[in-house]
VEXDREN-2710 file (C-alpha; in Angstrom, 1 decimal):
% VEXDREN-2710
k/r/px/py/pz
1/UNK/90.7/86.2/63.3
2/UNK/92.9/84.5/60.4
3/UNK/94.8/81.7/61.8
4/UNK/98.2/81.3/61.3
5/UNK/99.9/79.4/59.5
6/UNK/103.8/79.8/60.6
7/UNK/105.2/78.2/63.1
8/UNK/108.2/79.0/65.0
9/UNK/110.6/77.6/66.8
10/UNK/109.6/76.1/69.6
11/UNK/110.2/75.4/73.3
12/UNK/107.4/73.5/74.9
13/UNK/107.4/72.3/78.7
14/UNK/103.8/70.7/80.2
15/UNK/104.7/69.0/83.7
16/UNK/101.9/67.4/85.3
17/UNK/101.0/65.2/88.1
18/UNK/98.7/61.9/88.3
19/UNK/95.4/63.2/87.2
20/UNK/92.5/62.9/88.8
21/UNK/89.0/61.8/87.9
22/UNK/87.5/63.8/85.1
23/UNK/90.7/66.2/85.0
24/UNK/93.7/67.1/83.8
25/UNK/96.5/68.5/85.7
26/UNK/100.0/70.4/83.5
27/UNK/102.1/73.1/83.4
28/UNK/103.0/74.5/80.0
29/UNK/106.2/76.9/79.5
30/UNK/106.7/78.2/76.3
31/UNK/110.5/79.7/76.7
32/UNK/109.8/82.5/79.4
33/UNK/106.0/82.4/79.3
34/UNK/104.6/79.5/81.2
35/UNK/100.8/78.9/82.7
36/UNK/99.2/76.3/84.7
37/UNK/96.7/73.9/83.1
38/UNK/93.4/74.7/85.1
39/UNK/90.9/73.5/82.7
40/UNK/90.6/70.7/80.1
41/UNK/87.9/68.6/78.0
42/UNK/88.3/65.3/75.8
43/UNK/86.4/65.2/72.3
44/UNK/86.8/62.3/69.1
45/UNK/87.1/63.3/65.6
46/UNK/87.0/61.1/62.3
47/UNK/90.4/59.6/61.6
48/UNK/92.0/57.8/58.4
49/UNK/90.0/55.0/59.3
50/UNK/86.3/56.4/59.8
51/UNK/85.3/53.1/62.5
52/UNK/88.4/54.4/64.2
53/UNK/87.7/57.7/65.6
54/UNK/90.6/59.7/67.0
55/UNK/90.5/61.2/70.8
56/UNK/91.8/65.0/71.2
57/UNK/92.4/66.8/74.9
58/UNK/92.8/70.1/75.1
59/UNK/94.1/72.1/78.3
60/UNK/93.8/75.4/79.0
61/UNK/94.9/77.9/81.6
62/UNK/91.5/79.4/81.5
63/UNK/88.1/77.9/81.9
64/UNK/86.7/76.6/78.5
65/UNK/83.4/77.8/77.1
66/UNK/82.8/74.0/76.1
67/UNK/79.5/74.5/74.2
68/UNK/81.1/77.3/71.7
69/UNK/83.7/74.8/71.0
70/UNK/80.9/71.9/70.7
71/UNK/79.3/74.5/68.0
72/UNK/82.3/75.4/66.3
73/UNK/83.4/73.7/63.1
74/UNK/87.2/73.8/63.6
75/UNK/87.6/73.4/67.5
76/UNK/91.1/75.0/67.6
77/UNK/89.8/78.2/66.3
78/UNK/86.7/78.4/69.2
79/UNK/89.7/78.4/71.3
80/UNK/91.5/80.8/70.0
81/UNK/88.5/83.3/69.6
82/UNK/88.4/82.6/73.6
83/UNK/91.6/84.0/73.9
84/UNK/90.9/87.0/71.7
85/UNK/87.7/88.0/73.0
86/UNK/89.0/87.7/77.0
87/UNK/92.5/89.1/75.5
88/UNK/94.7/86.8/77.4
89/UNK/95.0/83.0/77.6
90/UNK/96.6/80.1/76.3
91/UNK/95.8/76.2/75.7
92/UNK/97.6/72.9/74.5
93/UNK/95.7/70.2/72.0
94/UNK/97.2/66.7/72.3
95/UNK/96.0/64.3/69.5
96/UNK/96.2/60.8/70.1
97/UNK/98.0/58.8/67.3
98/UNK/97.8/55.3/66.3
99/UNK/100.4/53.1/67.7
100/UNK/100.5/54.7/71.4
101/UNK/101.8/58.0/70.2
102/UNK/100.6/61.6/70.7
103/UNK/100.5/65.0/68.9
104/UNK/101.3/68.4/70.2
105/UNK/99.9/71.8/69.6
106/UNK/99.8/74.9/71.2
107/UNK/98.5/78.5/70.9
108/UNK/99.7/81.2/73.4
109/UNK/98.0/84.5/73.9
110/UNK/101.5/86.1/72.2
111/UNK/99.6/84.7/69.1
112/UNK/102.0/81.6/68.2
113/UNK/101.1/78.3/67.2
114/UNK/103.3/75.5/68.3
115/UNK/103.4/72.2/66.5
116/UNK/106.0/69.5/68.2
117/UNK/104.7/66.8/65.7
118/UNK/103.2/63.3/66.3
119/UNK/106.0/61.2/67.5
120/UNK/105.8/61.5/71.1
121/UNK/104.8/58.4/73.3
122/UNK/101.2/58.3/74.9
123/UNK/100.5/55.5/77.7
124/UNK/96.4/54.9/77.4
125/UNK/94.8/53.3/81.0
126/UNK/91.7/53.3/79.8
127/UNK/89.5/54.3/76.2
128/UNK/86.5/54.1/75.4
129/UNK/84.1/55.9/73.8
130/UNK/83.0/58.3/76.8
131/UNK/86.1/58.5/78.9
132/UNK/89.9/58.4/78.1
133/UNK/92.3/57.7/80.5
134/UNK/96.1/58.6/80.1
135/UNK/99.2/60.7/79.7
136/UNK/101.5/61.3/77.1
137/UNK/105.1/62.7/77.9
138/UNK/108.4/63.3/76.6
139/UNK/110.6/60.8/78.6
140/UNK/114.0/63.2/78.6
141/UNK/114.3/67.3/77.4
142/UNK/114.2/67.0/73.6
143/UNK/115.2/69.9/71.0
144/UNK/114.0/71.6/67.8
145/UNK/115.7/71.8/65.0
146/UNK/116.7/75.2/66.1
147/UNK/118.5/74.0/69.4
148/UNK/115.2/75.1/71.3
149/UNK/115.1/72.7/73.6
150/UNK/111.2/71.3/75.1
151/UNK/109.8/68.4/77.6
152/UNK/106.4/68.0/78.5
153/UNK/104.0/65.5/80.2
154/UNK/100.7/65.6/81.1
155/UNK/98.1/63.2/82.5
156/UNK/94.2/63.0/82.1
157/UNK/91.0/61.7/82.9
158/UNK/88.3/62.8/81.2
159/UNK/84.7/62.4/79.7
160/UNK/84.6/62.3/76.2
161/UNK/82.8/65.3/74.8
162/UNK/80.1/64.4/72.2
163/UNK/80.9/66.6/69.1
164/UNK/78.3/66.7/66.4
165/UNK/79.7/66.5/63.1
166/UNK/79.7/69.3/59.8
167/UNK/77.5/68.4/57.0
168/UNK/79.3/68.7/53.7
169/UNK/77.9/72.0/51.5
170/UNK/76.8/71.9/47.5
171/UNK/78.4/73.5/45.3
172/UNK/76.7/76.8/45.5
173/UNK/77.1/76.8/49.4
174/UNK/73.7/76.5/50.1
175/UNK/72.0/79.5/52.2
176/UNK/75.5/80.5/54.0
177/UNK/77.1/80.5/49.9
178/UNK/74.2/82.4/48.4
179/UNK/74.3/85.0/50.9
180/UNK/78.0/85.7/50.1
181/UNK/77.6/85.4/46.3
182/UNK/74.7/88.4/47.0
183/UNK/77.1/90.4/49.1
184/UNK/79.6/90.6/46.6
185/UNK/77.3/91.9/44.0
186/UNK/75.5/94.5/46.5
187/UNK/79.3/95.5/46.8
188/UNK/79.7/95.9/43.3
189/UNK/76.3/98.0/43.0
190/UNK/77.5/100.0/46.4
191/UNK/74.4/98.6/48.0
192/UNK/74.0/99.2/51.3
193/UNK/70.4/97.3/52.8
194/UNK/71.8/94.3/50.7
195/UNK/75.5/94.8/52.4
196/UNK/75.7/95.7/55.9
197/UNK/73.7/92.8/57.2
198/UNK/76.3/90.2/55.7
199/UNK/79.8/92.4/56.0
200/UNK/82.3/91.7/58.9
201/UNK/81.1/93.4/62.5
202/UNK/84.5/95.3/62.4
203/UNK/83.5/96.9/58.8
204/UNK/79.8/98.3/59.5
205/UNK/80.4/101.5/60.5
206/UNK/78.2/103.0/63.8
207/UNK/75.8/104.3/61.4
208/UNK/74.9/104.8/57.7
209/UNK/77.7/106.2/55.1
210/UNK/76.1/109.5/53.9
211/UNK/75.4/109.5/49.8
212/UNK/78.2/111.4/50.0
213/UNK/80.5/108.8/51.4
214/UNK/79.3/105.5/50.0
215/UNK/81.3/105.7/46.5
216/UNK/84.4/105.9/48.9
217/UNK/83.3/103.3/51.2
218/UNK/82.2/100.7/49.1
219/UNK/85.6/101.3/46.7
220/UNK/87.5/100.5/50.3
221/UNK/85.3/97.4/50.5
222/UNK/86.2/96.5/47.1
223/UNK/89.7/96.2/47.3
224/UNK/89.2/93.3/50.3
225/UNK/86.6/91.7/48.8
226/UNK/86.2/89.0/45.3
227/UNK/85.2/91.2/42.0
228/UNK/83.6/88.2/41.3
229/UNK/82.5/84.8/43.0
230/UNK/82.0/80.9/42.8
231/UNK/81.2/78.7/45.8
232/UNK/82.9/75.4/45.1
233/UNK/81.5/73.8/48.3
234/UNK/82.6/73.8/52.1
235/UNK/80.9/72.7/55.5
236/UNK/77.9/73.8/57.8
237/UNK/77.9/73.6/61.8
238/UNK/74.8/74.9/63.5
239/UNK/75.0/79.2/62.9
240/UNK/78.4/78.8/61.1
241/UNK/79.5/77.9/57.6
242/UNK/83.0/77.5/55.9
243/UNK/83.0/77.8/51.9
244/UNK/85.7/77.4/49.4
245/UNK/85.3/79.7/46.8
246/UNK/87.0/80.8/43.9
247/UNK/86.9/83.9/41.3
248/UNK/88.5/87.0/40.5
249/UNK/89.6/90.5/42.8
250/UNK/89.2/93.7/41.6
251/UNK/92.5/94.1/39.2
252/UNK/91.0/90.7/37.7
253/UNK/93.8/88.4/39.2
254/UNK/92.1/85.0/40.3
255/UNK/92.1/83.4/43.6
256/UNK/90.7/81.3/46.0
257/UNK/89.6/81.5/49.4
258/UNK/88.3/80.1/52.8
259/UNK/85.5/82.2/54.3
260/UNK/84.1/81.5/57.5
261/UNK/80.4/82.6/58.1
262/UNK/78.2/82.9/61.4
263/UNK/74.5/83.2/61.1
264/UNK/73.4/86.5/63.2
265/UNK/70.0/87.7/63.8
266/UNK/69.2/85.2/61.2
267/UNK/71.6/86.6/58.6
268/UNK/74.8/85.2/57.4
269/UNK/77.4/87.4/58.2
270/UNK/81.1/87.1/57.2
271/UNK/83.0/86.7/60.3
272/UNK/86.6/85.5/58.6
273/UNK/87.8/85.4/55.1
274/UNK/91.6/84.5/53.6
275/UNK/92.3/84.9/50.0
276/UNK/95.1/83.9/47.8
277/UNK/96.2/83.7/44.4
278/UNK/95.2/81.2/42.0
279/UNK/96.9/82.4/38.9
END
């Protein structure tokens, strides 16, 4: 699923009571969608300051698979892919920011993305580096710059989540990049052993394109896909890879592009991909 990357204007309301040990308690209203907070977990990510690490909460209104988002290189989108695959759901990240202030995002199953900013105040009882203890609130209803009015608070205590981090990529992309750099070219020679194993799930068809089909099919493939390819680098996680890449599509335009891969049966499969121009 490509994330997105506008975001609306916003009305954001997460009430909550005192929390209680290794919980988090909220209620989230979104203009006239609203859910309960039923499930949360705590996890630290590298900050400006890389002896400073940076404690995230998430809270969700259904119950988190924690170890897909432990595996996951971007946690926000392991969330998200929860909500897709159950086809309902909806969750709040708040990012705690130097100088006793907080940072609000959301995604709701309607498929926005909510982003109140950073300036909000956040009271921490207690941090370390296995529990966090807090809340962080809006003390009066605040508005948007489009008049949408928003007030939220919520309170937690929770264990912090260990979170293994990415290793960095070559350029090249290592085994996750060389296995995209052959797909393109198995595309370009309407290859299909060298393709199917490495394409998207949604675009392998149930079975086999007859001879017949494949110049069609592989031409359709083409127009999604790079004409040609560089791997400038990206990240590794476990079974999942994100390159940066660069090169050309098939009218000879160049671009650039994020692709997200997932090891499968021990192949590396594309499992999201955005391009752009780079012209």
């Amino acid at each position: 699923m490509n994330r997105l990357r506008t975001l609306p204007a916003l009305v954001l309301l997460l009430l909550a009571g005192t929390a209680a040990a290794d919980d988090a308690h909220g209620t989230f209203q979104f203009a006239k969608a609203k859910f309960q907070i039923v499930n949360a977990m705590a996890w630290q990510r590298e900050g400006k300051d890389p002896k400073k690490p940076v404690t995230v909460v998430a809270g969700a209104d259904f119950k988190i698979d924690q170890p897909a988002v432990i595996a996951a290189l971007d946690p926000a989108n392991a969330l998200i892919a929860q909500i897709v695959k159950a086809e309902r759901g909806n969750f709040v990240i708040i990012t705690l920011a130097p100088a006793d202030h907080c940072a609000i995002f959301a995604f709701l199953d309607t498929g926005k993305q909510i982003d109140l900013g950073d300036s909000f105040p956040a009271k921490t009882t207690s941090s370390t580096a296995t529990h966090i203890t807090g809340d962080c609130s809006t003390s009066k209803p605040e508005k948007t710059l489009f008049g949408d009015s928003y007030e939220f608070h919520l309170a937690y205590d929770l264990p912090i989540t260990p979170m293994p981090k990415p290793s960095a990529l070559p350029a090249g992309g290592g085994e996750p990049g060389q296995a995209f750099v052959a797909l393109i070219g198995a595309i370009r020679a309407n290859d299909w052993d060298a393709t199917h194993n490495h394409l998207r799930e949604e675009e392998v068809p149930k079975t086999a394109p007859k001879p017949s089909e494949r110049k069609e099919y592989f031409e359709g493939l083409a127009l999604n896909y790079p004409k040609m390819v560089t791997v400038t680098g990206g990240q590794i996680k476990g079974d999942q890879a994100h390159l940066q890449i660069a090169g050309t599509k098939y009218d000879g335009g160049k671009i650039k592009g994020d692709i997200a891969m997932k090891k499968v049966a021990g192949n590396w499969r594309v499992a999201d991909m955005t391009l752009y121009g780079a012209d």
